[in-house]
C-alpha positions in Angstrom: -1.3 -16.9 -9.0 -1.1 -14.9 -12.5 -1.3 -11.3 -12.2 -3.4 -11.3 -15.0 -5.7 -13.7 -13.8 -6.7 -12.1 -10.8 -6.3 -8.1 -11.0 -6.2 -7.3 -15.1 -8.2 -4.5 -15.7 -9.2 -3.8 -12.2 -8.4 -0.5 -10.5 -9.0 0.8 -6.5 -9.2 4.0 -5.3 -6.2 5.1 -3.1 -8.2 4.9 0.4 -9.0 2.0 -0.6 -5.2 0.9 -1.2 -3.9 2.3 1.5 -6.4 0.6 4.1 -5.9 -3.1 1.9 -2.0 -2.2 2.6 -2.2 -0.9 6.7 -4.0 -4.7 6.8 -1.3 -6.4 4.7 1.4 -4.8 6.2 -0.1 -4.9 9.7 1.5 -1.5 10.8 -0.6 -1.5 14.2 0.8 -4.9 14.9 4.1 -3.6 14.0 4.3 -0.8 16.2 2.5 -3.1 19.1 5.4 -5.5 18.4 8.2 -3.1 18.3 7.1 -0.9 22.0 5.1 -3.4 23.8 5.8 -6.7 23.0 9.4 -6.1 22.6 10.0 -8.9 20.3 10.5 -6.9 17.3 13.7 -4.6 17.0 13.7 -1.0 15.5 15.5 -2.5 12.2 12.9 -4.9 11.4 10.0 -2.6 12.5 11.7 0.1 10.2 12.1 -2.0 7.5 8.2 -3.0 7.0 7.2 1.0 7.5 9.4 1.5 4.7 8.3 -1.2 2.6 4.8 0.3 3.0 5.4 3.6 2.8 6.8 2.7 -0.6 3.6 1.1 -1.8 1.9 4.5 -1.1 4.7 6.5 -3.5 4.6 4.3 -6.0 1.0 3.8 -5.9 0.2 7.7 -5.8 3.0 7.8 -8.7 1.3 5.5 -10.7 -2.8 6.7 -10.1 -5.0 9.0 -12.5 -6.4 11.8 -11.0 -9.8 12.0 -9.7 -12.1 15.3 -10.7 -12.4 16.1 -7.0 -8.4 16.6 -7.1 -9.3 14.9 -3.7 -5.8 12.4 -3.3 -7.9 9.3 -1.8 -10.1 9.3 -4.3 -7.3 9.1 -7.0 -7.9 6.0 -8.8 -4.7 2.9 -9.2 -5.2 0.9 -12.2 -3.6 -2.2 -11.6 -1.6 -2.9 -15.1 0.1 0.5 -14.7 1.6 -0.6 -11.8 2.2 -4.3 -13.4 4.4 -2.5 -15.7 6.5 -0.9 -14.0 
């Protein structure tokens, strides 16, 4: 799908990215995988952490400021982070 198609012009706050991303990401699952299950190892389990702890910097990098100065209420507007 084109990025412009579905998210131009659309923004979310930061809570609101960071719960979107825990789903996307399924850290819960991850971590339920990795000590549980046992079908996961700590390389592959690492990885995904990273790769969403990286959506969170870049993200928080990329958000305008919210009048609160409250950080989950920044706001992420989604063609900053299209052009990066």
């Amino acid at each position: 799908m084109d990025f412009f198609q579905k998210f131009a012009g659309g923004c979310m706050s930061l809570i609101e990215l960071i719960v979107m991303h825990t789903k996307i990401f399924m850290i819960i699952e991850n971590l339920h995988d990795l000590m549980s299950r046992g079908n996961l190892d700590y390389k592959d389990a690492l990885a995904k952490v990273q790769d969403y702890n990286m959506t969170k910097i870049l993200t928080r990098q990329c958000s305008v400021p919210h009048d609160s100065n409250d950080v989950k209420q920044f706001t992420c507007e989604f063609n900053v982070l299209y052009n990066i």
